[in-house]
N, C-alpha and C positions, 0 to 999 in steps of 0.2 A: 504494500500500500504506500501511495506518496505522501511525502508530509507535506502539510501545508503549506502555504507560500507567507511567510512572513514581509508584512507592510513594513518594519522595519530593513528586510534585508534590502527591501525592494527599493526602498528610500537610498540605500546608503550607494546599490548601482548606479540610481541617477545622479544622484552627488557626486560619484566619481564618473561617472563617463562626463559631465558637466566639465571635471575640473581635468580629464588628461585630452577631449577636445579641446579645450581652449588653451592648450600647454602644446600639443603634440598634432590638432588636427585630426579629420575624418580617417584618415589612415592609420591612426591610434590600433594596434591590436587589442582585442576583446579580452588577451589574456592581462594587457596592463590594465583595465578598465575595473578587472575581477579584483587581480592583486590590490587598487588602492578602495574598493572597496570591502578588501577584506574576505572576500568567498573567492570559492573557486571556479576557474572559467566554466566549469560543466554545472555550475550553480547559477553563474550566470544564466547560463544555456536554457536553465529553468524555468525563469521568469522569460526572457524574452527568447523568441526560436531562435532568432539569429539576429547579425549586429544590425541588419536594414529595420528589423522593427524594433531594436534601440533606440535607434535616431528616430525615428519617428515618434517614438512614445517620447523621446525628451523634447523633441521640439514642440508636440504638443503642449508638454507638461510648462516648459518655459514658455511658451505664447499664454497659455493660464494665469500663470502666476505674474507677468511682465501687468495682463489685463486687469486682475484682481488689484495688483499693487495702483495700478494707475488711477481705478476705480474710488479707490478706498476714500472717503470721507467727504465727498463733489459736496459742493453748497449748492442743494436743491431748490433754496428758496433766490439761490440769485440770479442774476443772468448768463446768460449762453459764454461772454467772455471771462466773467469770475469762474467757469465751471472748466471753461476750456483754460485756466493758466493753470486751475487746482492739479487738472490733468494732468498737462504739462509737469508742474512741479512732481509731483508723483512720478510720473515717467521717471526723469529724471536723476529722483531720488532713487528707486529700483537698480535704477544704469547704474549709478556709482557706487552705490553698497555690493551692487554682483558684479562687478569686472569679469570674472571666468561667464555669468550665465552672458552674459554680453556679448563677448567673445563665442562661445560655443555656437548661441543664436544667427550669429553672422554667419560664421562656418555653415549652418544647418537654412539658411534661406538659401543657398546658394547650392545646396547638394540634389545629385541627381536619385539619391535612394529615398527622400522624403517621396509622397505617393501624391498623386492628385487629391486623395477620401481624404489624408492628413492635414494638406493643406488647406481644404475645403473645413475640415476640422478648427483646423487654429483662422480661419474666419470667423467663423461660428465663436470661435471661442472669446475673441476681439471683437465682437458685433458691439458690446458696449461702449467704447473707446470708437469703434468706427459711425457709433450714432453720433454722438458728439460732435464729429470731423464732419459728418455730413450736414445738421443743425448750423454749424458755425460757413462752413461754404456756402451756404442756401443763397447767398446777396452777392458774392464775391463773384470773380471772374474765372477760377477753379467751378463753380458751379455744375456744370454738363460735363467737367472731364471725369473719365473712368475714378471711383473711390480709389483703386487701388494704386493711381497714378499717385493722386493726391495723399495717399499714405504713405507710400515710399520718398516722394517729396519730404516730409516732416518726419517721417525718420532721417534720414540724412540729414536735416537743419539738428536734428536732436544728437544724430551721431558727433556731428562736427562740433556743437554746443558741448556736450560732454569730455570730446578732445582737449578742447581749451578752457574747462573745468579742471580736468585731470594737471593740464601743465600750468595752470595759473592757479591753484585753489587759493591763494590771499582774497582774489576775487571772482569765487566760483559763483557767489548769489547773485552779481552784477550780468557776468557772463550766461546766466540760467536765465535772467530779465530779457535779457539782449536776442538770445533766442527765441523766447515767446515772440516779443516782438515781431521779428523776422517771419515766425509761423504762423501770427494774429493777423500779417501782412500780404501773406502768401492766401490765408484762405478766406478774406474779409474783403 
């Protein structure tokens, strides 16, 4: 009889393939991913069949958490642009406390083993954060382009925002203002 699949072991896989992607990249072997999570590769093998539904399951699981965090606390009773900078901030904040999911996430947008169902997943999973983008475009001249254009747009203003967080933090809250900006600008 199998034993059961422990939430904890399962946790600590993703934590580690998070952290030897964003260290080593998609080519990372499955047996390093085991090793720093502590089980062994045929335990990996357990939870996930194989390393393409790894990446998938982290990339969903990061598009979740990226969502959730962004989410977390919107001033419902203000307007569209207090709700859209809370956002922002949030995003933000997420970026710079995970550097590795950061990194991993990059590596995992750009991989040809995420699936179409996955991707269509971490839509779904972002639809909160993408209702937002879309409310706050409604008047602007982004308006009629594809959301997903205009998502990737503000990611990049966020990516680059973050860059010059990282290398300036004396003045990362100025640099996070400056970005909204730019993204307030871009979709208003």
């Amino acid at each position: 009889m199998a034993r059961p699949k422990s939430e904890e072991r399962r946790s600590a896989i993703m934590a580690a393939a998070t952290r030897v992607i964003a260290s080593q990249g998609l080519g990372a072997p499955t047996a390093v991913i085991a090793r720093e999570a502590g089980v062994s590769n045929g335990s990996l093998f357990t939870y996930f069949e194989t390393k393409a539904v790894l990446l998938n399951a982290l990339y969903l699981e990061l598009k979740v958490d990226l969502s959730s965090a962004a989410l977390k606390g919107l001033p419902v009773d203000r307007d569209i642009r207090s709700q859209m900078q809370q956002l922002w901030r949030n995003w933000l904040r997420w970026t710079m406390a995970a550097p590795e999911k950061r990194k991993a996430m990059a590596q995992l947008l750009v991989s040809d083993d995420i699936t179409p169902q996955t991707r269509q997943a971490g839509m779904e999973a972002t639809a909160g954060m993408a209702a937002f983008i879309e409310r706050s475009r409604q008047h602007g001249s982004l308006r009629d382009a594809p959301l997903v254009f205009v998502g990737t747009l503000l990611n990049s203003i966020a990516d680059a925002t973050v860059d010059l967080m990282i290398a300036d933090p004396a003045h990362a809250e100025q640099h996070g203002l400056m970005g909204f900006e730019a993204a307030w600008r871009l979709l208003g």
